[in-house]
N, C-alpha and C positions, 0 to 999 in steps of 0.2 A: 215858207218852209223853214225849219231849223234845222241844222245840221245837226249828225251825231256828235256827242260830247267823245271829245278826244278824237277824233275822226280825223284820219290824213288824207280828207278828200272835200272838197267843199261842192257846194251843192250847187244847182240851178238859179238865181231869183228870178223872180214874173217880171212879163218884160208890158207894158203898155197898160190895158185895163183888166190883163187879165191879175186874178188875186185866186190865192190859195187859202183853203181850208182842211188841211194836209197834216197828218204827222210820222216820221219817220223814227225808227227804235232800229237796234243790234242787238241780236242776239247775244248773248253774257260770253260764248265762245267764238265770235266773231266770224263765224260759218253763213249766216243768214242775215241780211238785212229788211225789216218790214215796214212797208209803205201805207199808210192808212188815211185816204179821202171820203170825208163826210157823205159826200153824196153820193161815191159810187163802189167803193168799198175797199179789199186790201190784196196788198201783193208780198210773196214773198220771191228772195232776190236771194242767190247763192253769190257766197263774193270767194273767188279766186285770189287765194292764199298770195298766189307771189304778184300779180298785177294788181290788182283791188277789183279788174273787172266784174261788173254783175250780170250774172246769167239770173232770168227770170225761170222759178220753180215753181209757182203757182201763186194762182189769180182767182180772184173771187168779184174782179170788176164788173159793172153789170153794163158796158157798151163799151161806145167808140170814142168817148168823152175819160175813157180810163185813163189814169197817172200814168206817164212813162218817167220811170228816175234813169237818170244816167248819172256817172262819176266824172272828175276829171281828178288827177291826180296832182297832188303838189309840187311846184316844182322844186330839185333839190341843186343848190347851187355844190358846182364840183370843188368848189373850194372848202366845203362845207363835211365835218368830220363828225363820224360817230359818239356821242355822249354816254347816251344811254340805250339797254334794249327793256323789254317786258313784255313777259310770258301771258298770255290770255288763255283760261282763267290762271289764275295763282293757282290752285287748287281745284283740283277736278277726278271724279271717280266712273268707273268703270264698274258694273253691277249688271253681270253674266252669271249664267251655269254652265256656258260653252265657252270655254279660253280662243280666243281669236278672235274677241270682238274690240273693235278700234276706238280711240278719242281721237281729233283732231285736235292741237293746239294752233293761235296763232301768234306770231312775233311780229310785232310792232319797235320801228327803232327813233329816237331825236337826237337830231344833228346840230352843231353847233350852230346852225343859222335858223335854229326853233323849228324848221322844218321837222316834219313826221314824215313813216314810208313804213309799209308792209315788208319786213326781210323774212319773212319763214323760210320762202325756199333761198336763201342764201346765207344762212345762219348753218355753224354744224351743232347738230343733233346728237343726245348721250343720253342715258337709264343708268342710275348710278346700281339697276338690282335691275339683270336684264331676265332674270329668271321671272319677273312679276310683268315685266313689260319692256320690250324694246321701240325703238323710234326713230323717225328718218322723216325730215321733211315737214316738223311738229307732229306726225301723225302716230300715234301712240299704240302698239299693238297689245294688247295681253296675253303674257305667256303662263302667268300663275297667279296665286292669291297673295295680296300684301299692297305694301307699302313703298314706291320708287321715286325719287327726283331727278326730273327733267329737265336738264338745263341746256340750253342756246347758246351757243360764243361768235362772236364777227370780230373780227378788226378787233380783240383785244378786251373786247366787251362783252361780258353775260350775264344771263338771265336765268333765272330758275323756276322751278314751279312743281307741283304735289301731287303726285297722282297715285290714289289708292283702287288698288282692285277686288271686288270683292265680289260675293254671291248674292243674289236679288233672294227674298223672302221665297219659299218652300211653302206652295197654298195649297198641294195637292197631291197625294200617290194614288198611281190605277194599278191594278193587279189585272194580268190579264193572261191567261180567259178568265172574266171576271166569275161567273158560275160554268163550274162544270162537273162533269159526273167520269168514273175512272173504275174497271175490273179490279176488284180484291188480288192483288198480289201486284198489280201492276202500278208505274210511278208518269210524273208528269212535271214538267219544268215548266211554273211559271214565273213572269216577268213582272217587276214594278217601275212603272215610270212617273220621273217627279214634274212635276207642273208647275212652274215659278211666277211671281208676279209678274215677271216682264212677258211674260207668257212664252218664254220658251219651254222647251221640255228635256230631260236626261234620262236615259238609261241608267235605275240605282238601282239594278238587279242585287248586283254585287259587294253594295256598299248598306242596304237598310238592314234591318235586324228583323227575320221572320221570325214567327210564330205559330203555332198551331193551338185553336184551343179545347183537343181532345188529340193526345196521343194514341190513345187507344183505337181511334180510326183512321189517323195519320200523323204521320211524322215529317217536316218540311227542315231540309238542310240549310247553310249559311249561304249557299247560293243558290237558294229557291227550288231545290227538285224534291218534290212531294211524292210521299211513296206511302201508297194505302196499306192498312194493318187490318183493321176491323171491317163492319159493316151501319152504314150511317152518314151524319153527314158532320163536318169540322169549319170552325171558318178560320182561312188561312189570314193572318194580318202581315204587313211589313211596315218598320217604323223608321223615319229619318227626321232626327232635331225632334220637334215634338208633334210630327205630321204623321198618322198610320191611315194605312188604306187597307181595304178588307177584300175576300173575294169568298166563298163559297162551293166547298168541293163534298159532292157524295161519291161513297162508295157502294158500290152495287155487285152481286155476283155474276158472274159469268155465265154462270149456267146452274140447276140445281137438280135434286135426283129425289125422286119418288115414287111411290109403289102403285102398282095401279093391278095386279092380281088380288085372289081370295085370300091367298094368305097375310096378304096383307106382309108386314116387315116380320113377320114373325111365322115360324112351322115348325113342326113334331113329329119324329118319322122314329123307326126304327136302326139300329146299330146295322148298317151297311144299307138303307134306305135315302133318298135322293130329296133334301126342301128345294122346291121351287118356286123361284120369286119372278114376277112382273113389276118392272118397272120403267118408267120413262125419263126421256133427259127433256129437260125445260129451260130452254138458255133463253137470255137478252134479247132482247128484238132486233140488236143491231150485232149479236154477236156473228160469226163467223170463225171458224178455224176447226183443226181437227183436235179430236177427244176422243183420250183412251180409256180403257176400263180395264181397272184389276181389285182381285179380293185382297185382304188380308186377313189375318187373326183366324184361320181356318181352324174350326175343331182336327183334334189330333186324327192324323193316317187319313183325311178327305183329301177332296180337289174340288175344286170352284171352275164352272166351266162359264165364259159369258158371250153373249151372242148378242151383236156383233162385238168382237173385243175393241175394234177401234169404228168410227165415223167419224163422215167429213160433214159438218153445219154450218148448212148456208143461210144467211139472216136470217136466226132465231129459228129456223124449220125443227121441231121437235121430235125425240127421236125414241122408239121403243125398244126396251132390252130385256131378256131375257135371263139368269140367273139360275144355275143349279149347281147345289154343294151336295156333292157325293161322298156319306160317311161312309168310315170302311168296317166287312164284315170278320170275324172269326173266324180262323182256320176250322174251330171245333161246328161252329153254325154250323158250314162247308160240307163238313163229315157228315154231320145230319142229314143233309140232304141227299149225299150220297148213298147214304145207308137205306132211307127210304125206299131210293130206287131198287136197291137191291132186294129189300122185302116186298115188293111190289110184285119182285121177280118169280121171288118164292112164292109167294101166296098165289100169282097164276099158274104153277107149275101142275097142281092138282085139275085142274079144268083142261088144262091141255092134255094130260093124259087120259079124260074120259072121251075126249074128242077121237081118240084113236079106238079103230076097228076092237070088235072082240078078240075076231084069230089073231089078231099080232099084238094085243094090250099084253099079254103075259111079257112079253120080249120088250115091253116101251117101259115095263113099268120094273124093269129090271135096267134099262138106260137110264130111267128119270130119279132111279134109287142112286143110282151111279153121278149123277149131274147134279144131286140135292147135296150130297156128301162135297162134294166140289164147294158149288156156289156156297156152303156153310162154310167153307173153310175160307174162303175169301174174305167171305162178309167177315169173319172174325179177323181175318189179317188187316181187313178195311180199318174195324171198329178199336180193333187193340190199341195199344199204346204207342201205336204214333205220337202223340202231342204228350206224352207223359215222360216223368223225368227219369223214372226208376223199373216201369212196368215193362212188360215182354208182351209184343204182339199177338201171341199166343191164348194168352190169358185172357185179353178182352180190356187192358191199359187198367192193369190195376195201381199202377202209379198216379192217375189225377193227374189228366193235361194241362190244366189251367185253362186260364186266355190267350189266346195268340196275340202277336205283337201289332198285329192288321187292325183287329177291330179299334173303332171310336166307341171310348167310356162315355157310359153314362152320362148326362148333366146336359145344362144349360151354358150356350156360348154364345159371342156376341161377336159377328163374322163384318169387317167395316168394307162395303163396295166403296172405291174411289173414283171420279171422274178427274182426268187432271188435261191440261192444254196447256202449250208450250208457255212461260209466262205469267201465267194468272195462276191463281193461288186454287188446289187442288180440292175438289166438293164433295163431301161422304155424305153416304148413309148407312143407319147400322143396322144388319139382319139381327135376328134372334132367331137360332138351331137350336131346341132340344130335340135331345138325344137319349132313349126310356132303352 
């Protein structure tokens, strides 16, 4: 067996016919020692910083014929004074994306009597930048990124040594949920996390640089919350150093509105006559929530009645509505109609006076002379110049009423039904009312 070079512990030799075919290495940080026999294979050995003891950490021996290493320690004569210490490694790095992870160093001291000894734990410990890393004991904690020295002091004597901190290579961003789909009007927070070659991972939500590559069907903030505009689909990216990771978001409606009566989106009625529309609501399969309905852009003096104004939609159940826009009629129409009835009146008055007896038609038809002169004078006070600006009711409106301020003019309108739910971005369709 050979000992470790610089080693302050000397080794076993074979005692009688037994002979070795062994070799033994240390680790560069003096944390592990390994034992390696040809014929039955290798061990590693944790050496305790301040005794040199070896706790065995794993074996790959294949029996009962396995190497056992033991130490014995040097001895150091008490007359014998500090010369020198050194820091193991000189130079050593820390390469995290999670601050808290550790190096251990170890300190080795030679004494004036060439003797060697393990001092870590009896050396004091200092971080000349405790911001990058503090330490206690050689064990080296990281608090930040950079550059610190390490140094050791005993009895007057120290050591130094290099420890930089820094970030392991960025192999990977995941965006998550990686695909997914979101209601038009509605937003969604997603997360990027980084993937390092040491195979840790970090939450760089808030540090990668998103993108979107269509605003027009979303818009993604500096801290990842995606808020749909259009209909479609975008793919969301987030980049950090020169690592991007993708993810995949459609927009979808909530629900949508169409016609499902004769009229179809479109009807032609008369100036105070009623279009009636059929139509259905068709939401998402997974939607649910309630949804209201209101008209807008009503031709002049109507009202839009709909039925049901509001429903409650439970996953995606479809739902049928009804629609009637009530234009309004003329005072002057109104009159007409009135008038009619009253010549209706007159015109039967003749029949009912043949209906009556001979002996009393002389007497009926000297009442019905009396009730004609009446009902004429009415119908003229009906017909007169109520709606005219100048004329005497007497005369029969020789002023020219006009229009009343009731009716709906003529033309072509274009009336927008809404569906809206609390949240998501609110769904039209457009009627078409003329109006002859």
């Amino acid at each position: 067996m050979t000992a470790i070079g610089s080693s302050p512990f000397s080794f076993p030799t074979p005692t009688g016919n037994c002979t070795y075919d062994e070799g033994v290495s240390a680790e560069a940080s003096g944390n592990f020692v390994y034992a390696v026999e040809a014929n039955s294979g290798v061990a590693a050995y944790k050496v305790n910083q301040s005794t040199g003891a070896l706790t065995l950490a794993s074996s790959a021996f294949a029996g009962p014929a396995a190497l056992t290493l033991t130490t014995v320690p040097n001895p150091i004569s008490s007359s014998a004074t500090l010369t020198g210490l050194q820091i193991v490694p000189a130079s050593a790095q820390i390469r995290t994306s999670t601050l808290g992870k550790q190096y251990q160093f170890t300190l080795t001291g030679t004494f004036s009597d060439g003797s060697t000894g393990f001092l870590t734990g009896s050396a004091t410990w200092t971080s000349s930048n405790p911001s990058v890393a503090t330490v206690a004991a050689g064990l080296a904690t990281s608090t930040g990124y950079g550059t610190t020295t390490i140094t050791a002091s005993l009895d007057g004597v120290s050591a130094t040594a290099s420890l930089t901190v820094g970030t392991p290579a960025l192999a990977s961003i995941a965006i998550t949920p990686q695909t997914v789909s979101i209601y038009q009007g509605t937003a969604i927070q997603l997360k990027a996390t980084g993937e390092y070659a040491d195979g840790s991972s970090v939450d760089l939500t808030s540090t990668v640089t998103w993108t979107s590559s269509d605003s027009t069907i979303a818009t993604v903030s500096a801290a990842g919350l995606v808020q749909s505009v259009g209909l479609g689909t975008a793919t969301i990216s987030a980049t950090a150093q020169v690592v991007t990771g993708t993810g995949s978001l459609t927009v979808v409606r909530p629900f949508a509105l169409g016609a499902t009566g004769t009229n179809g989106t479109a009807a032609t009625v008369s100036s105070g006559g009623a279009a009636n529309f059929a139509l259905a609501l068709a939401p998402d399969p997974s939607f649910t929530g309630l949804v209201t309905f209101a008209c807008a852009n009503l031709p002049p003096n109507s009202t839009c009645t709909v039925n049901p104004p509001t429903t409650n939609v439970a996953n995606g159940t479809p739902v049928s509505i009804a629609v009637s826009i009530q234009t309004g009629q003329s005072a002057t129409a109104q009159l007409h109609k009135e008038r009619k009835g009253w010549e209706l009146a007159l015109a039967s008055l003749p029949l009912f006076v043949l209906l009556i007896p001979i002996k009393v038609r002389e007497s009926a038809r000297r009442l019905a002379a009396v009730m004609l002169v009446l009902m004429i004078g009415l119908t003229c006070v009906s017909c007169g110049g109520g709606t005219g600006s100048t004329g005497t009711g007497g005369t029969g409106g020789s002023g020219g009423g006009g229009t009343s301020s009731g009716a709906t003019p003529s033309g072509t309108y274009t009336v927008v039904m809404a569906a809206t739910s609390a949240g998501k971005a609110p769904q039209n369709i457009q009627l078409t009312v003329t109006v002859q």
